[in-house]
C-alpha positions in Angstrom: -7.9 6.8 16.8 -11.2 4.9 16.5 -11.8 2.5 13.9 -14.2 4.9 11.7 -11.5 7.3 11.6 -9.0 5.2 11.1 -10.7 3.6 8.1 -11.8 6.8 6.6 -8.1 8.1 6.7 -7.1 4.7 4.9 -9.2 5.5 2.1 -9.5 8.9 1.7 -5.2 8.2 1.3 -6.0 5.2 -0.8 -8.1 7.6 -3.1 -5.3 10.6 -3.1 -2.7 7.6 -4.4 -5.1 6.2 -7.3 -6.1 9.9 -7.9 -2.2 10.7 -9.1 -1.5 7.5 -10.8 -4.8 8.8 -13.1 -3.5 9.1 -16.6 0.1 8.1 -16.2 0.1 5.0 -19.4 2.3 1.9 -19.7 5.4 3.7 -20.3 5.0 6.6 -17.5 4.6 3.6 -15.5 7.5 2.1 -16.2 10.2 5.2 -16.3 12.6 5.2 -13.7 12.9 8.1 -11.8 12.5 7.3 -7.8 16.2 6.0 -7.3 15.7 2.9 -9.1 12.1 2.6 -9.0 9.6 3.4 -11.7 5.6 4.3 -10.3 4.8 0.6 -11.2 7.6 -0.8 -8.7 6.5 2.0 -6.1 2.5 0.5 -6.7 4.0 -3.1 -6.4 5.8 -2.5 -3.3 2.7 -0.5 -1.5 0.2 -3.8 -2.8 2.6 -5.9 -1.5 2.4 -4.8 1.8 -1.1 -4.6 1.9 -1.8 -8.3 1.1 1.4 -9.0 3.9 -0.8 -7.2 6.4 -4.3 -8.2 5.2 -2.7 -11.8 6.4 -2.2 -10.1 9.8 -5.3 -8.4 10.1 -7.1 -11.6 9.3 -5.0 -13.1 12.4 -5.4 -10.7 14.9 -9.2 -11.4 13.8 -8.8 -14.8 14.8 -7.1 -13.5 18.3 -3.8 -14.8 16.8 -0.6 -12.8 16.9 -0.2 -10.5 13.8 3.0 -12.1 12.4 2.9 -16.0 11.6 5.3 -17.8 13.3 9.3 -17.6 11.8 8.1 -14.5 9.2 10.2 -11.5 9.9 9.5 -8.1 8.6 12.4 -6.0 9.8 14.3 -6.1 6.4 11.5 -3.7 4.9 14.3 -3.1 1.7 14.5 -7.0 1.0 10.4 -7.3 0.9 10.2 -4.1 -1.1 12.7 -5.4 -3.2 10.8 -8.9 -3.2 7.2 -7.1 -4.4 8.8 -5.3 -6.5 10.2 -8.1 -8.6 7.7 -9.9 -8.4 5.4 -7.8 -10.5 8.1 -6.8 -13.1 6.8 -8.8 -15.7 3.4 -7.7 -15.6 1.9 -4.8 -17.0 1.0 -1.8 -15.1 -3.1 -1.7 -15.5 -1.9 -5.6 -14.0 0.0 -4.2 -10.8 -2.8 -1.1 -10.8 -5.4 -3.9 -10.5 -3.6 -5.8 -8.0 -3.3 -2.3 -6.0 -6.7 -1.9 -6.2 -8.0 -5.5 -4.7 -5.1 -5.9 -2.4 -6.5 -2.3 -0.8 -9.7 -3.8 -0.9 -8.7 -7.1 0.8 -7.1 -5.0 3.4 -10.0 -3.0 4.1 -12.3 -6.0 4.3 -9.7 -7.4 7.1 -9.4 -4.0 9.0 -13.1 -3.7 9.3 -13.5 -7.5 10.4 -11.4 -6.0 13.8 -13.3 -5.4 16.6 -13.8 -1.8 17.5 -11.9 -2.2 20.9 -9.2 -2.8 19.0 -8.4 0.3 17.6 -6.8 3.4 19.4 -3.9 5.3 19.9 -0.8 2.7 20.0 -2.4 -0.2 19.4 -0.9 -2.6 16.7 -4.0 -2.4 13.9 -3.5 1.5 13.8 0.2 0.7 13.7 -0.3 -1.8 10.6 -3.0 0.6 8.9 -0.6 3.2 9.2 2.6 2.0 8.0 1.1 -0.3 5.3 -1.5 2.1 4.1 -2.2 5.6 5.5 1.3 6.5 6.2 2.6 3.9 3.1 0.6 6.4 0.3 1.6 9.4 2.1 5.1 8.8 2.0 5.0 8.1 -1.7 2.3 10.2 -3.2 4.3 13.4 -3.4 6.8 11.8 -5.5 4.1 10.0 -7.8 2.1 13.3 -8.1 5.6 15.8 -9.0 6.2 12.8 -11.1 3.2 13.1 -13.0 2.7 17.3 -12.6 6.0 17.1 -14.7 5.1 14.7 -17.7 1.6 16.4 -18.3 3.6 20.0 -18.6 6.1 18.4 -20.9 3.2 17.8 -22.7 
């Protein structure tokens, strides 16, 4: 997929996610109901990748390798956890906000990629899609069901 593709999926998915977190307030935010996980956690986790990968994107820019040297992303549940955490003391119009530049940050690092780089199998459309495109898809059904069955309890 080209870059202009690629970049229009990423935020037509961005907008479908910030579309369903719409209306949900402080404590919506915070009730558990995705295993452990409350819709701020899930946000948390998704801007946590971004700004992970906006640092990647910003290498490959520079023609350096996507991962820093000794950083290992394999243990995905350890950094979710980690993001997570880290934003459990904030509020959640905080971690929306974070969401919100850390997508924007990403963005500004995709587009700084040369268009040669993009295509089928090659690693930015890999890191777009796992940290973003594929990231809110994976997560948005549960947000929006989540949010379909507060408004119809009323």
């Amino acid at each position: 997929m080209d870059k202009q593709t690629t970049l229009k999926q990423l935020q037509g998915g961005f907008a479908a996610l910030t579309t369903a977190l719409e209306g949900l307030d402080e404590r919506a935010m915070n009730t558990v109901f995705y295993g452990t996980w409350a819709v701020k956690d899930i946000v948390a986790h998704i801007a946590g990748w971004q700004h992970l990968m906006t640092e990647a994107l910003e290498r490959m820019a520079r023609g350096e390798r996507p991962t820093a040297e000794g950083v290992d992303y394999s243990d995905s549940d350890a950094w979710n956890a980690r993001f997570a955490s880290a934003m459990t003391a904030q509020s959640a119009v905080t971690v929306v906000a974070d969401l919100k530049q850390s997508f924007a940050n990403f963005v500004r690092a995709a587009q700084a990629i040369a268009d040669d780089r993009y295509g089928e199998g090659k690693t930015v459309n890999r890191l777009i899609e796992t940290s973003g495109t594929g990231h809110y898809k994976e997560h948005l059904p549960a947000i929006a069901e989540f949010a379909s069955t507060l408004k119809a309890k009323g």
